[in-house]
N, C-alpha and C positions, 0 to 999 in steps of 0.2 A: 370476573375472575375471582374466585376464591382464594384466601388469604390461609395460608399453610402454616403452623406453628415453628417456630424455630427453635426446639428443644434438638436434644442431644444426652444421648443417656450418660450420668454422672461417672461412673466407673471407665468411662472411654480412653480418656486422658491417661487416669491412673494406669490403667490395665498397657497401654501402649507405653510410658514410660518403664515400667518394673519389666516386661518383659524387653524394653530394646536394651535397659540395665544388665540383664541377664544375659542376652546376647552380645553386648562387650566384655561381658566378665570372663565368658569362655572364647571370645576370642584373642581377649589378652592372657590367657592359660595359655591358646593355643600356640600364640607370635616367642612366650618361654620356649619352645620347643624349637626354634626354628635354628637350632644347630644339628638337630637330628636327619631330618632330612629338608633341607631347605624350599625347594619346589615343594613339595607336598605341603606343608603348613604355612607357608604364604598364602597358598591357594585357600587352605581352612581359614587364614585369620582373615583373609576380605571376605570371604563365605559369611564369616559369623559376624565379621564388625561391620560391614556395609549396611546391612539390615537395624545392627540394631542403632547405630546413630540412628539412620532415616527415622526408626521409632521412636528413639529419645529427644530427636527434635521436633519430632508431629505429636506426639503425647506434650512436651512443651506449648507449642503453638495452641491448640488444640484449649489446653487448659488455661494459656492469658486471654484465647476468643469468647470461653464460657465465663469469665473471673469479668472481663469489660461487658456483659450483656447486662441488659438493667434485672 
């Protein structure tokens, strides 16, 4: 069996944090709105903030797995 390198391209982490960053920034734009029409912008704010946690914690994760690799 051949032994496979375990790299991981540098900008991965970064790139998945700033963008799941971005997508809680306009989902809490969008949760201000939610006197307007209420159904409607709930639905936008788990649209936009469900995603981007998920990325803000795997751009996390993600970057302490490469930081502990020798």
């Amino acid at each position: 069996m051949t032994h496979q390198p375990d790299t991981t391209a540098p900008t991965a982490p970064l790139l998945c944090a700033v963008v799941g960053t971005v997508l809680m920034a306009v989902g809490g734009m969008l949760f201000v709105n939610v006197n307007e029409d209420p159904e409607f912008f709930i639905v936008l704010t788990v649209a936009f903030t469900a995603p981007g946690l998920y990325l803000l914690i795997t751009g996390a994760v993600a970057h302490g797995i490469r930081l502990a690799r020798p």
